[in-house]
C-alpha positions as CSV (number, residue, x, y, z in Angstrom):
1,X,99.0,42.0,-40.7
2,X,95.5,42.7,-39.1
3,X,94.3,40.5,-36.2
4,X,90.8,40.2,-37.6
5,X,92.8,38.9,-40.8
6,X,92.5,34.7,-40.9
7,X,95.5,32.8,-41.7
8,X,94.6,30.0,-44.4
9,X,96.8,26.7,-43.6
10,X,98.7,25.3,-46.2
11,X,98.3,21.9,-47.3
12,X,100.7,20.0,-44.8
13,X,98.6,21.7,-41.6
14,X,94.9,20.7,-44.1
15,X,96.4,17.0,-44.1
16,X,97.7,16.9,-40.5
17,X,94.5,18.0,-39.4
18,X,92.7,15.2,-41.9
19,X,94.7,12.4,-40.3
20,X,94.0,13.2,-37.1
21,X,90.2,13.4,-37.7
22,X,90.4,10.2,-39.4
23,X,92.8,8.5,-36.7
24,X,89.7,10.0,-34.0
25,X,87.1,8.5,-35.5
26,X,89.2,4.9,-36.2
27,X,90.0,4.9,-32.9
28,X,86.4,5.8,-31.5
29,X,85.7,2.5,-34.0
30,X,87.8,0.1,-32.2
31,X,87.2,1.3,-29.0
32,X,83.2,0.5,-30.0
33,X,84.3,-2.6,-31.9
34,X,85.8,-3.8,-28.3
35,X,83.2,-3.2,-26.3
36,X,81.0,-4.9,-28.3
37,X,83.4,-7.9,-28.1
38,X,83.3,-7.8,-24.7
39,X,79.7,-7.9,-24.6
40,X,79.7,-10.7,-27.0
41,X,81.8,-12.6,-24.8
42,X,79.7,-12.1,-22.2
43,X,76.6,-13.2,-23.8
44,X,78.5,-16.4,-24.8
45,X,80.0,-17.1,-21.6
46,X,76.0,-17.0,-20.5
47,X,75.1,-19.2,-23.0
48,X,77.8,-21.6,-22.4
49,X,76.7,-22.0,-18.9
50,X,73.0,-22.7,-19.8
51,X,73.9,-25.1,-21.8
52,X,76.1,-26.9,-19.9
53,X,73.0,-26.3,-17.0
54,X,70.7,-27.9,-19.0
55,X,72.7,-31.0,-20.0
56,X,73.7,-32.0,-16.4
57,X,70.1,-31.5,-15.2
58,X,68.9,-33.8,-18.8
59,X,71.5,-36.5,-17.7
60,X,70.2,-36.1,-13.4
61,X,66.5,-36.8,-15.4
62,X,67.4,-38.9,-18.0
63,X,70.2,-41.6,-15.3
64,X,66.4,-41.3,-12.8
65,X,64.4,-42.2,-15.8
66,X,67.0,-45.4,-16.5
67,X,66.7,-46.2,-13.0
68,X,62.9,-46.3,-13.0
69,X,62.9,-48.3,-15.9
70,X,65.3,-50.9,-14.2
71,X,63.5,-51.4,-11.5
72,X,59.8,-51.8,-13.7
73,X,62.1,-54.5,-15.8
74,X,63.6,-55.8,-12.7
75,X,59.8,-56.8,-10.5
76,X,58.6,-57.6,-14.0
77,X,61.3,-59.5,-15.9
78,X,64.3,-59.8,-13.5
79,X,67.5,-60.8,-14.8
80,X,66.3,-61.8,-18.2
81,X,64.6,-58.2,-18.1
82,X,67.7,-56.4,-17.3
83,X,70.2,-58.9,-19.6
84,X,67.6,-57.6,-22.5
85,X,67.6,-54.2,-21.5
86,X,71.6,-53.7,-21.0
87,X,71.8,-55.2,-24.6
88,X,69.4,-52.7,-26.6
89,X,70.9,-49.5,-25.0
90,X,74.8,-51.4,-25.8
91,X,73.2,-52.1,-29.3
92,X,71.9,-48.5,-29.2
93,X,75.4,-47.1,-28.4
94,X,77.2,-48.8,-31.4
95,X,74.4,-47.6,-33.9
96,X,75.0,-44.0,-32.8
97,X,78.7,-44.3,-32.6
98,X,78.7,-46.2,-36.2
99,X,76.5,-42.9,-37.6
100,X,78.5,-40.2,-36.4
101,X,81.7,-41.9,-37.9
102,X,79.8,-42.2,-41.1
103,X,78.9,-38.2,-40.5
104,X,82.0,-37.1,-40.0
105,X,84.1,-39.3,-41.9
106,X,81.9,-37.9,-44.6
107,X,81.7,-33.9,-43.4
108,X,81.6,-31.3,-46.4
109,X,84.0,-29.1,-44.8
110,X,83.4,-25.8,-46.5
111,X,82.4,-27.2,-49.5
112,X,80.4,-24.1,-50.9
113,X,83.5,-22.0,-50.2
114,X,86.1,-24.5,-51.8
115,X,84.0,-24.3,-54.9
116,X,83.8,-20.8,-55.1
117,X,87.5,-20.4,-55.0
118,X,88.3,-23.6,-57.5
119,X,85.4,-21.3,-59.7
120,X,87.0,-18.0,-59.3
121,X,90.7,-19.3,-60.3
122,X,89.4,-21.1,-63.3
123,X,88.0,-17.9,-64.2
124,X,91.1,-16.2,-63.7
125,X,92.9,-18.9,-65.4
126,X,90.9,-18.8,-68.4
127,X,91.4,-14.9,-69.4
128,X,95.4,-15.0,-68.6
């Protein structure tokens, strides 16, 4: 046999080769697929902490806006003033509370995805 002559692999080396060229470019895959996590966790740890950012500095304004309030009811109105006051934020507070237990008492949890499936095995149920 010549040197210059090329040697054809069988099928066994064709498929080894194969499955390592796919099990290169999966891993190359997952190896993007986790960075890209771990940028994405990143970006939502960020988030995270600008949200909670900007809710502690709305309470800060919205406990100095109370205040101010108070004291404009208290030189105008005293007690009565702040008796009244105390009463529409408590009667506030229950409206909200009695809405969100409406909303979520009522939540269409996946709704659009539950009716896809019940449509998909009465479909299936009707050609068996």
């Amino acid at each position: 046999m010549d040197d210059n002559e090329t040697v054809r692999p069988g099928l066994l080396e064709i498929l080894r080769r194969l499955g390592a060229t796919f099990l290169g470019i999966l891993q190359s895959r997952l190896e993007l697929l986790v960075v890209e996590l771990e940028e994405e966790r990143h970006r939502i740890f960020h988030a995270l902490l600008l949200t909670a950012a900007i809710v502690a500095l709305g309470l800060v304004t919205l406990a100095m806006a109370a205040f101010a309030l108070v004291v404009v009811v208290w030189i105008e109105f005293g007690v009565v003033g702040l008796v009244t006051l105390i009463g529409l934020s408590l009667v506030s507070t229950l409206l909200a509370h009695w809405r969100l237990r409406v909303r979520l008492k009522n939540w269409p949890f996946l709704s659009g995805t539950l009716a896809e499936l019940n449509k998909d095995r009465a479909c299936l149920g009707s050609k068996i």
